[in-house]
C-alpha positions in Angstrom: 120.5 78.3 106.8 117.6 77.9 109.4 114.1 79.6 108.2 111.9 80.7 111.1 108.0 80.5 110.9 105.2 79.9 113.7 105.7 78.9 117.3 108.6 77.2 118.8 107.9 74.2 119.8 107.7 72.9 123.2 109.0 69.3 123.9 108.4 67.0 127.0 110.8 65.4 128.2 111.9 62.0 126.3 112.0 59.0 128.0 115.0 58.0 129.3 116.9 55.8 125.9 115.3 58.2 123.7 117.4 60.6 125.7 120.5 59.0 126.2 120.5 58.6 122.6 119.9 62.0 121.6 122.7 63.1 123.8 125.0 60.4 121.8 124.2 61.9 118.3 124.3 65.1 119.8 128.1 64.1 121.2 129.2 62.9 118.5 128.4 65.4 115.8 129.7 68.0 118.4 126.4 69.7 118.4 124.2 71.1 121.5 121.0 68.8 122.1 118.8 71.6 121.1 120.2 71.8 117.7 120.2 67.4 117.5 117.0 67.7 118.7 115.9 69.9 115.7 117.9 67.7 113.2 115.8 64.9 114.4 112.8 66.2 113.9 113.5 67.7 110.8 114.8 64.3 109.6 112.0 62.3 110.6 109.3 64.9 108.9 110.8 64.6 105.7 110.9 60.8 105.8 107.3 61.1 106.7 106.4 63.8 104.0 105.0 61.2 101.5 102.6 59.7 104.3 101.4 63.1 105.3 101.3 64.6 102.0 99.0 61.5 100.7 96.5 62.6 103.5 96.8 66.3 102.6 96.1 65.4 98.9 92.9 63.2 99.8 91.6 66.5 102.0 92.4 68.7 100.0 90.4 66.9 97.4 87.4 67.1 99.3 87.3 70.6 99.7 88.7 71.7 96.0 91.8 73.0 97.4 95.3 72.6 96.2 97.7 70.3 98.4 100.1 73.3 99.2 96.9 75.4 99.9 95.5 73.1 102.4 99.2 72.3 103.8 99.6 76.1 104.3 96.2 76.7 105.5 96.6 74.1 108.5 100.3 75.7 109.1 99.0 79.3 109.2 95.2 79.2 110.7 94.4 75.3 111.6 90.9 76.4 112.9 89.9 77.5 109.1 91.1 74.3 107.9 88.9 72.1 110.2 86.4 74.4 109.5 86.0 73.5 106.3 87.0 70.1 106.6 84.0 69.7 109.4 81.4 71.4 106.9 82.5 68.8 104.1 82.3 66.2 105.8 78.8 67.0 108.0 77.4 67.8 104.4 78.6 64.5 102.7 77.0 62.6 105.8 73.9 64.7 105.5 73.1 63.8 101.7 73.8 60.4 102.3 
Protein backbone atom coordinates (compact mmCIF):
# COMPACT_ATOMS: atom_id res chain seq x y z
CA UNK A 1 0.00 0.00 0.00
CA UNK A 2 1.73 3.26 -1.01
CA UNK A 3 0.03 6.67 0.53
CA UNK A 4 0.53 9.72 -1.63
CA UNK A 5 0.95 13.30 -0.04
CA UNK A 6 2.91 16.49 -1.20
CA UNK A 7 5.37 16.86 -4.12
CA UNK A 8 7.31 14.14 -5.75
CA UNK A 9 10.46 14.38 -5.13
CA UNK A 10 13.19 15.20 -7.52
CA UNK A 11 16.56 13.41 -7.12
CA UNK A 12 20.06 14.28 -8.70
CA UNK A 13 21.84 11.98 -9.95
CA UNK A 14 23.86 9.62 -7.35
CA UNK A 15 27.35 9.40 -7.70
CA UNK A 16 28.53 6.72 -9.41
CA UNK A 17 28.82 3.52 -6.33
CA UNK A 18 25.79 4.93 -4.81
CA UNK A 19 24.37 4.06 -8.16
CA UNK A 20 25.84 0.92 -9.09
CA UNK A 21 24.51 -0.17 -5.86
CA UNK A 22 21.14 0.91 -6.05
CA UNK A 23 20.87 -0.84 -9.40
CA UNK A 24 22.22 -4.17 -7.35
CA UNK A 25 19.44 -4.02 -4.69
CA UNK A 26 17.17 -3.02 -7.30
CA UNK A 27 18.33 -6.41 -9.38
CA UNK A 28 18.15 -8.40 -6.94
CA UNK A 29 14.79 -7.84 -5.40
CA UNK A 30 13.47 -7.79 -9.01
CA UNK A 31 12.24 -4.32 -8.57
CA UNK A 32 12.53 -1.11 -10.98
CA UNK A 33 15.14 1.53 -9.54
CA UNK A 34 12.44 3.94 -9.00
CA UNK A 35 10.62 1.79 -6.66
CA UNK A 36 14.50 0.75 -4.77
CA UNK A 37 15.00 4.06 -4.80
CA UNK A 38 11.77 4.85 -2.69
CA UNK A 39 12.50 1.76 -0.40
CA UNK A 40 15.72 3.40 0.34
CA UNK A 41 14.56 6.41 1.30
CA UNK A 42 11.86 5.23 3.19
CA UNK A 43 14.19 2.88 5.03
CA UNK A 44 16.74 5.39 5.94
CA UNK A 45 13.88 8.02 7.29
CA UNK A 46 12.57 5.61 9.63
CA UNK A 47 16.00 4.69 11.00
CA UNK A 48 16.48 8.40 11.36
CA UNK A 49 12.91 9.15 12.92
CA UNK A 50 14.29 9.16 16.49
CA UNK A 51 17.00 11.83 15.56
CA UNK A 52 14.56 13.96 13.77
CA UNK A 53 11.78 13.58 16.03
CA UNK A 54 14.18 14.61 19.14
CA UNK A 55 14.65 17.99 17.24
CA UNK A 56 10.95 18.28 16.43
CA UNK A 57 10.14 17.69 20.15
CA UNK A 58 12.82 20.51 21.33
CA UNK A 59 10.92 23.07 18.64
CA UNK A 60 8.01 22.26 19.19
CA UNK A 61 8.61 22.98 22.84
CA UNK A 62 9.53 26.39 22.14
CA UNK A 63 6.61 27.36 20.45
CA UNK A 64 3.92 25.25 22.74
CA UNK A 65 3.06 23.03 20.01
CA UNK A 66 2.58 19.32 19.96
CA UNK A 67 5.43 17.25 18.14
CA UNK A 68 2.93 15.85 15.47
CA UNK A 69 1.57 19.50 15.13
CA UNK A 70 4.87 20.97 14.46
CA UNK A 71 5.87 17.68 12.22
CA UNK A 72 2.67 18.30 10.17
CA UNK A 73 2.99 21.94 10.07
CA UNK A 74 6.58 21.81 8.40
CA UNK A 75 5.08 18.94 6.00
CA UNK A 76 1.97 20.92 4.95
CA UNK A 77 3.14 24.90 5.02
CA UNK A 78 7.09 25.01 6.03
CA UNK A 79 6.90 28.92 5.68
CA UNK A 80 4.38 28.99 8.84
CA UNK A 81 6.64 26.86 10.72
CA UNK A 82 9.72 29.03 10.39
CA UNK A 83 7.65 31.74 10.96
CA UNK A 84 7.00 31.07 14.14
CA UNK A 85 10.07 29.39 14.88
CA UNK A 86 11.92 32.84 13.66
CA UNK A 87 9.57 35.05 16.05
CA UNK A 88 10.54 32.59 19.08
CA UNK A 89 13.67 32.75 18.67
CA UNK A 90 14.22 36.73 17.74
CA UNK A 91 12.01 37.26 20.97
CA UNK A 92 14.14 34.96 23.33
CA UNK A 93 17.35 36.86 21.96
CA UNK A 94 15.61 40.11 22.47
CA UNK A 95 14.79 39.61 26.25
CA UNK A 96 18.04 38.39 26.82
Amino acid sequence: MQFSFGEPVQLSALPVYEDALLSSLAFFRKQPRSVQALNCLTMYLRQSEIRVMSEIRFYAQMIDMEPHELLMLIHTQPEQAEMLLRDKLQGQLGDS
